[in-house]
C-alpha positions in Angstrom: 4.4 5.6 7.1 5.1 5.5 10.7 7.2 7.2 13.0 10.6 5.4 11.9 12.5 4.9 9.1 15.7 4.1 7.4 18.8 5.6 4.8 21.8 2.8 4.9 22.9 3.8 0.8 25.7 6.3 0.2 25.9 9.8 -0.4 26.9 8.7 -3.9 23.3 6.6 -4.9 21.2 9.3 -3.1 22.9 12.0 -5.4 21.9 9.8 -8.7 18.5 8.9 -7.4 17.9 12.3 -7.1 19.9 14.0 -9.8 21.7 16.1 -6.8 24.6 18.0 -7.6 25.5 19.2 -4.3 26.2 17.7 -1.4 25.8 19.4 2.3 25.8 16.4 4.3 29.6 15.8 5.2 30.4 12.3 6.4 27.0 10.6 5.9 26.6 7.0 8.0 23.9 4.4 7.4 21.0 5.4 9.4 19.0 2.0 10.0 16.9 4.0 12.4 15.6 7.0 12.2 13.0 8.6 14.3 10.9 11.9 14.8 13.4 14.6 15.4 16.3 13.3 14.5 18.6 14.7 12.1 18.3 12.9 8.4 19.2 13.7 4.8 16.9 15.5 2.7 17.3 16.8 -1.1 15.8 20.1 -1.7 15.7 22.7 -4.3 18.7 26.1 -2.6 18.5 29.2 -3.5 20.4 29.4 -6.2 18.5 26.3 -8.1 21.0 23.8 -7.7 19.2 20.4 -5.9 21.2 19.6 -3.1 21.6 17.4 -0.3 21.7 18.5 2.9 20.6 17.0 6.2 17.6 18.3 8.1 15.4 17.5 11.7 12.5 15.3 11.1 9.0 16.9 12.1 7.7 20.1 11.0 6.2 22.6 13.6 2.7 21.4 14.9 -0.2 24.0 15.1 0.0 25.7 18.5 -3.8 24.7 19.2 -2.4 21.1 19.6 0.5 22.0 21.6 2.9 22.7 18.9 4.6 19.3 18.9 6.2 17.9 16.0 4.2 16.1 13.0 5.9 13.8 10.7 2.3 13.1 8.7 0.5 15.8 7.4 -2.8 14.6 6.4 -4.7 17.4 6.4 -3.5 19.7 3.2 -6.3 21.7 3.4 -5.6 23.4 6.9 -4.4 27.0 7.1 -1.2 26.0 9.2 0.2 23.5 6.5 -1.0 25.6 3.0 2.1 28.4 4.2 4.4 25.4 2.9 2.8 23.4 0.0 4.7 25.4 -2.8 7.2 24.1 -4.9 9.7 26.7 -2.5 9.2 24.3 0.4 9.2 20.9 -1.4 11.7 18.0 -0.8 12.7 15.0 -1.6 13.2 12.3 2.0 15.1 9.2 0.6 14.7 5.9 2.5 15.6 2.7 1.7 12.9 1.3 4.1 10.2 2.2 6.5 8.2 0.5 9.3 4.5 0.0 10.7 4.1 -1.2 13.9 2.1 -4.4 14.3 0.3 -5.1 17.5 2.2 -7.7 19.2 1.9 -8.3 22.8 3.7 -7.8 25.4 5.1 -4.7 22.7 4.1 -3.6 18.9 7.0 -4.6 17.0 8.2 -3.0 13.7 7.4 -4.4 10.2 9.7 -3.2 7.5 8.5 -2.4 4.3 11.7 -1.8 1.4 11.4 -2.1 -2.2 13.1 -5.3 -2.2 15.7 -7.7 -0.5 18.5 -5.5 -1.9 17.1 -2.5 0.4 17.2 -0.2 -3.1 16.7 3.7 -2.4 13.5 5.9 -2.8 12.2 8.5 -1.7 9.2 10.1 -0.3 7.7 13.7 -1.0 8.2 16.1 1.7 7.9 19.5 2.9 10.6 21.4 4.6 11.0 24.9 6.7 13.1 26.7 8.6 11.7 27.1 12.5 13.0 28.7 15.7 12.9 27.1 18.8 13.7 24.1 21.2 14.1 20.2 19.1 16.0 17.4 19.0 15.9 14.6 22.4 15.1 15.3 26.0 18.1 14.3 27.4 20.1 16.7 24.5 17.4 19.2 23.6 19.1 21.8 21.0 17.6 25.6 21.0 18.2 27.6 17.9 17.2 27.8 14.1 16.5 24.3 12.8 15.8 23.1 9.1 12.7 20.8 9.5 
């Protein structure tokens, strides 16, 4: 998957696809586009046991070698800075209803969408989640604090 995706179902068929029984999102709105560091729904496993839905940053924390920038693909499983969050505590659930590749069109790459069919049903991919400290979100609204990733 590449660096966009999208969620346009409801709270209500995220909540059955993923047997959720709570729901932290608020007022959720189709998101047809959604890109590294934005703010997107995520089902996860709280602390009490109940799977809930809640809505978290996209990108987890980079190794600082690299820079520390965000990284939506981890590829790597094997790497000391990503084996902190492989167990079942820091597993989620993203849902999409579609995602895009870029294809190499000139004068610009241009997105091809990929969804389970016409219909644009919901899915979901298998993530990893954590809580992180620091500076996220866009340049030109950059939000410092404690972020879920």
């Amino acid at each position: 998957m590449c660096d966009l995706y999208s969620m346009i179902s409801n709270q209500r068929a995220i909540l059955k696809l993923t047997s959720a029984t709570r729901d932290r999102t608020g007022n959720l709105p189709p998101l047809p586009a959604i890109y590294p560091d934005s703010m997107a729904p995520v089902v996860r496993q709280a602390e009490d046991g109940e799977r809930e839905l809640t809505m978290m940053r996209w990108g987890m924390p980079g190794p600082e070698q690299y820079g520390g920038h965000p990284v939506t693909n981890i590829r790597n499983t094997r790497s000391p800075h990503w084996r902190r969050w492989l167990g079942p505590a820091h597993r989620c659930l993203v849902p999409v209803t579609s995602f895009s590749e870029w294809e190499d069109t000139k004068p610009r790459k241009t997105p091809v969408w990929f969804a389970l069919s016409e219909e644009r049903p919901p899915f979901a991919f298998a993530g990893i989640w954590t809580t992180w400290t620091g500076t996220r979100g866009p340049k030109s609204n950059p939000v410092e604090g404690e972020h879920e990733l």
